[in-house]
C-alpha positions in Angstrom: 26.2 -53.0 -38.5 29.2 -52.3 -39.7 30.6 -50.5 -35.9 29.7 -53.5 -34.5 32.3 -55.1 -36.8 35.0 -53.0 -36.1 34.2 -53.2 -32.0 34.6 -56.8 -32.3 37.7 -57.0 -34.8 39.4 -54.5 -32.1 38.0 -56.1 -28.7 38.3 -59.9 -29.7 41.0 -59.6 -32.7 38.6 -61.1 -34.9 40.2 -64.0 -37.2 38.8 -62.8 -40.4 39.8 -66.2 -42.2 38.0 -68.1 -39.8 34.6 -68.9 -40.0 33.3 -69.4 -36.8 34.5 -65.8 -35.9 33.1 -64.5 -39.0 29.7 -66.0 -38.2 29.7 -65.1 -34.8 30.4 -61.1 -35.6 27.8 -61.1 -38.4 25.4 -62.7 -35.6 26.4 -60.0 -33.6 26.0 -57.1 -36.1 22.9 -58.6 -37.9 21.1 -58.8 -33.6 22.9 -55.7 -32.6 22.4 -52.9 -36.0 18.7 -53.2 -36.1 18.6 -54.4 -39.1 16.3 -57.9 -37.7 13.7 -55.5 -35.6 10.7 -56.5 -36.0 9.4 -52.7 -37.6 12.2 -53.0 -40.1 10.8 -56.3 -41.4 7.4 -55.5 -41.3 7.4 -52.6 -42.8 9.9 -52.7 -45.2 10.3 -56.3 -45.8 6.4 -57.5 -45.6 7.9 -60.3 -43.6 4.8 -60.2 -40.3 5.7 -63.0 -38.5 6.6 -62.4 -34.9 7.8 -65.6 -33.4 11.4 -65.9 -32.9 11.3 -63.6 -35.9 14.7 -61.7 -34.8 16.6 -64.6 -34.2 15.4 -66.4 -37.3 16.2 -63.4 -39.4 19.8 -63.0 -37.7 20.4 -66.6 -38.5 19.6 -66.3 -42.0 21.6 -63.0 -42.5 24.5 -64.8 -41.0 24.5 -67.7 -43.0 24.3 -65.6 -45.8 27.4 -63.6 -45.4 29.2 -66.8 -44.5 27.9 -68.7 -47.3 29.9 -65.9 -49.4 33.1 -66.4 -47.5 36.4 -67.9 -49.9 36.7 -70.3 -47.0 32.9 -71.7 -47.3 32.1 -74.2 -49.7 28.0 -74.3 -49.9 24.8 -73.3 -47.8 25.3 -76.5 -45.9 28.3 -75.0 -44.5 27.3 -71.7 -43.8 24.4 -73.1 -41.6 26.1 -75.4 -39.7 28.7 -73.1 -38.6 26.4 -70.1 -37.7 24.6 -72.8 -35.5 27.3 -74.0 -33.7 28.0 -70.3 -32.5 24.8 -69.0 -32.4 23.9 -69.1 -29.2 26.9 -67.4 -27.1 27.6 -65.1 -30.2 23.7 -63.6 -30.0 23.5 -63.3 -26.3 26.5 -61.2 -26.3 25.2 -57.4 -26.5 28.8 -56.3 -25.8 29.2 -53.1 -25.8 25.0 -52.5 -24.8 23.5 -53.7 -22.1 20.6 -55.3 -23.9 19.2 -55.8 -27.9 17.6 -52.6 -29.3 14.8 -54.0 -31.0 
């Protein structure tokens, strides 16, 4: 999680006070780390459902560091910013070819 933070803060110069940048490397790192596999929440999490699972729990991991961001004022926010650059910032798998899942 946390490579994929510093690959993006030194390959895009990541505007940490910004956060549409800050959303879109979270979406990045949350999609990219592993952490949103569908193993890792089942088995660990008890969370079974397999329908845009990944992307749903990217989303909400997002959201949730933005939501704690200085800059953020409330959930609403958060959510509205991750969505605006959800789509282009999860289908980038810079520096892998695809999503290890």
């Amino acid at each position: 999680h946390e490579l994929v933070h510093a690959y993006d803060h030194l390959r895009f110069n990541v505007d940490w006070q910004d956060l549409k940048h800050h959303a879109c490397t979270e979406i990045r790192a949350s999609s990219l780390s592993g952490e949103c596999r569908w193993t890792r929440e089942a088995f660990t999490r008890g969370v079974w459902d397999f329908t845009q699972h990944h992307q749903d729990c990217v989303r909400q991991r997002a959201a949730l560091s933005v939501k704690n961001h200085p800059k953020c004022k409330d959930d609403t926010q958060a959510a509205q910013v991750v969505n605006q650059v959800f789509d282009s910032c999860f289908a980038d798998t810079r520096p892998f070819r695809e999503i290890y899942r």
